[in-house]
C-alpha positions in Angstrom: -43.7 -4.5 -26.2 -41.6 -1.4 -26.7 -43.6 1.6 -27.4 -43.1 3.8 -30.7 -42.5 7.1 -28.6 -39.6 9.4 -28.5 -37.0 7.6 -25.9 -37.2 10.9 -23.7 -41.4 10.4 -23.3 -40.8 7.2 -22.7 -40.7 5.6 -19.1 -37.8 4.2 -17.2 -38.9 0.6 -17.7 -39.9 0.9 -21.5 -36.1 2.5 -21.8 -34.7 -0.6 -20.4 -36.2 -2.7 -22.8 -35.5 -0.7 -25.7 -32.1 -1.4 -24.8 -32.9 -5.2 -26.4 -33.2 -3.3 -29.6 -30.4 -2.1 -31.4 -31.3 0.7 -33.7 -32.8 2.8 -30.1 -30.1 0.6 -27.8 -27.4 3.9 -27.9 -30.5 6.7 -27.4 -32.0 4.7 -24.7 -28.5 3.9 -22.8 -27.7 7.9 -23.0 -31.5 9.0 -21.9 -31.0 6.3 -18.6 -27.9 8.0 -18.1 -29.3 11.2 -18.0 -32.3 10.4 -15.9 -29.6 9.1 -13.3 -30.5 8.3 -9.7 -34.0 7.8 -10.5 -33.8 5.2 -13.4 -31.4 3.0 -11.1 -34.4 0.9 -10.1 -35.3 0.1 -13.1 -31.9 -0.4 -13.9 -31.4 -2.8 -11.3 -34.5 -4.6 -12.7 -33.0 -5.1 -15.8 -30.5 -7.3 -14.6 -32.9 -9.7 -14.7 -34.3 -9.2 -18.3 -34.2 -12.1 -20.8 -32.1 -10.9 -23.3 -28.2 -10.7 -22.4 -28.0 -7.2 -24.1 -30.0 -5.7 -22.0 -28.4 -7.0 -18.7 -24.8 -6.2 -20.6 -26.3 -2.6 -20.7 -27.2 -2.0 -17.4 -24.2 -3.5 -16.1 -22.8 -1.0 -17.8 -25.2 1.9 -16.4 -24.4 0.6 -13.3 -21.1 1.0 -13.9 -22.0 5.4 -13.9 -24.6 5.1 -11.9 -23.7 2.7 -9.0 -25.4 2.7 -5.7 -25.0 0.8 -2.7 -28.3 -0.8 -3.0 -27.3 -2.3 -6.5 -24.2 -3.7 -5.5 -25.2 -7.4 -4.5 -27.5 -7.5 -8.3 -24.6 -6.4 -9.7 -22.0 -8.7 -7.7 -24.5 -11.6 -8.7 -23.8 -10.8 -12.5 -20.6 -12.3 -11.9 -22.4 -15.8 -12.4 -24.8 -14.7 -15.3 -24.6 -17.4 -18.5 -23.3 -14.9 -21.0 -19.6 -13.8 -20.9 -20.0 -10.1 -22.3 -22.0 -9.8 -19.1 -19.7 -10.9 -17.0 -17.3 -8.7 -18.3 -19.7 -5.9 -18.4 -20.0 -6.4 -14.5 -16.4 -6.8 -14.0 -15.5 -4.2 -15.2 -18.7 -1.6 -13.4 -17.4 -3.5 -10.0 -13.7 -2.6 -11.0 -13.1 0.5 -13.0 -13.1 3.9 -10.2 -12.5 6.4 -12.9 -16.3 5.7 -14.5 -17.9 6.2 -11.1 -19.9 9.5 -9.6 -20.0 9.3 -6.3 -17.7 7.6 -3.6 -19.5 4.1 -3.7 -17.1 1.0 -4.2 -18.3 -2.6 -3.3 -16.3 -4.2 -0.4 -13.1 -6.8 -0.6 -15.4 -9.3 1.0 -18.2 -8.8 -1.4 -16.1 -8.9 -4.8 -12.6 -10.6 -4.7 -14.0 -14.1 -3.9 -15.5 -14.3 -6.9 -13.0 -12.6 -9.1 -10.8 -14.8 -7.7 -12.9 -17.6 -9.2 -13.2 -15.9 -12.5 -9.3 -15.1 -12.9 -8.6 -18.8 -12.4 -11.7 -20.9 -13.6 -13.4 -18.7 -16.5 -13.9 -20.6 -19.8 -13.5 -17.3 -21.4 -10.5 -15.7 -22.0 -12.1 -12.0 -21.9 -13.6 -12.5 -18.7 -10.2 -14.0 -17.3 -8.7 -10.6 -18.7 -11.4 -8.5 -16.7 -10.8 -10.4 -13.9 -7.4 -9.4 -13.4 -8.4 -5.7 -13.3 -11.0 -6.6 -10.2 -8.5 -8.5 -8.5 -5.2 -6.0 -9.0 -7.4 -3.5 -7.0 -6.4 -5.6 -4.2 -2.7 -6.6 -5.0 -1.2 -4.0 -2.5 -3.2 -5.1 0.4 -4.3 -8.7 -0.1 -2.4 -11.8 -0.6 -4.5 -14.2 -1.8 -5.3 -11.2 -4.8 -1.4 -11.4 -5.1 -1.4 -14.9 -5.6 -4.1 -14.8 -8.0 -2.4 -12.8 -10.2 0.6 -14.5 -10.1 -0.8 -18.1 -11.1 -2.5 -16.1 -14.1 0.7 -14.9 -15.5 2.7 -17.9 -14.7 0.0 -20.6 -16.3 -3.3 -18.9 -17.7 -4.1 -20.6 -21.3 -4.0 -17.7 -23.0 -1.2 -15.4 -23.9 -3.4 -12.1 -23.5 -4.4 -13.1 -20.0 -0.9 -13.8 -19.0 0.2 -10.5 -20.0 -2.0 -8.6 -18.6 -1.5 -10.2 -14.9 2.1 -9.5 -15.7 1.3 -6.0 -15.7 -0.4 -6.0 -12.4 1.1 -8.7 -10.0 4.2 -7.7 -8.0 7.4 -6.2 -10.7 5.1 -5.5 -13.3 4.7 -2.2 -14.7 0.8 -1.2 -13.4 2.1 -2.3 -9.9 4.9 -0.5 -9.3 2.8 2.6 -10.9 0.2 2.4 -8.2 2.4 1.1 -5.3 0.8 3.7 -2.3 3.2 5.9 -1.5 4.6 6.2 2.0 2.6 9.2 4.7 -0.2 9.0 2.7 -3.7 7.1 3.2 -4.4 4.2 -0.1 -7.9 4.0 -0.6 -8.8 1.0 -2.7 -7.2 1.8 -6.2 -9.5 0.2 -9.0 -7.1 -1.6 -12.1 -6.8 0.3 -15.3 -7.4 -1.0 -18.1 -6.1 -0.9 -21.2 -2.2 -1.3 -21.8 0.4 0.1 -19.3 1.5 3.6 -20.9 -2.2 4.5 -21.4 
């Protein structure tokens, strides 16, 4: 049972489940946020928590607050039974410009299964996160390449083919983060939103 206390007295487990609750779900998120390093273990537990908003939310706490330690809990939300938290983790294990520090999870660890996602998700929205996960690889792995290039060619939907378009080889976010020669390419995460954003 969630306490009746100001979110700031209350601990960093009691915060995670008040994120089940949607009048305190926005105070709670920004108090875990605040608390940083230290409320990513209970963050981490969260994952776990029965209801989906509350793993949605820490996906997305993660997603500012990532450590190395919770990259395999987060990786592992790539399977979890509700689609909003798959794209919640898709996008914390994709998006560079919402981290703090210089932690990114590893090719080996992430594209497998964004693979997976890009070509086998029943939803369409998770298909469309996917291609943001798997562009971060289009300059330096073909199989990411290829990915993307099956999704634009023959996805179901409309949305998800454009948006591959965008990142496989010729389209627009491709070229616009194509490394430039003399200089060292660290991964490059996939933006999101549309191409002149």
């Amino acid at each position: 049972m969630i306490p009746l206390l100001p979110v700031a007295e209350m601990d960093d487990e009691h915060l995670v489940d008040a994120l089940a609750s949607a009048p305190r779900r926005s105070t709670a998120h920004r108090e875990l946020l605040r608390r940083g390093r230290s409320a990513v273990p209970a963050i981490q537990a969260g994952l776990g928590h029965a209801e989906e908003d509350v793993r949605e939310q820490c996906c997305r706490l993660l997603d500012q607050l990532l450590v190395e330690e919770a990259l395999d809990g987060l990786v592992a939300m790539l399977d979890d039974p509700s689609p909003k938290v798959r794209v919640a983790a898709l996008h914390a294990l994709a998006c560079e410009r919402c981290k703090q520090d210089a932690c990114r999870p590893s090719e080996a660890a992430v594209l497998p299964p964004a693979t997976r996602l890009l070509r086998g998700d029943p939803d369409a929205h998770v298909r469309a996160m996917a291609v943001e996960l798997v562009a971060s690889f289009a300059h330096s792995r073909q199989e990411a390449v290829e990915a993307l290039i099956e999704a634009r060619e023959h996805d179901p939907s409309p949305t998800v083919r454009k948006k591959a378009g965008w990142y496989a080889p010729g389209g627009v976010i491709h070229r616009r983060t194509a490394p430039r020669a003399g200089r060292a390419t660290p991964r490059r995460a996939a933006r999101s939103g549309t191409p002149g954003d």
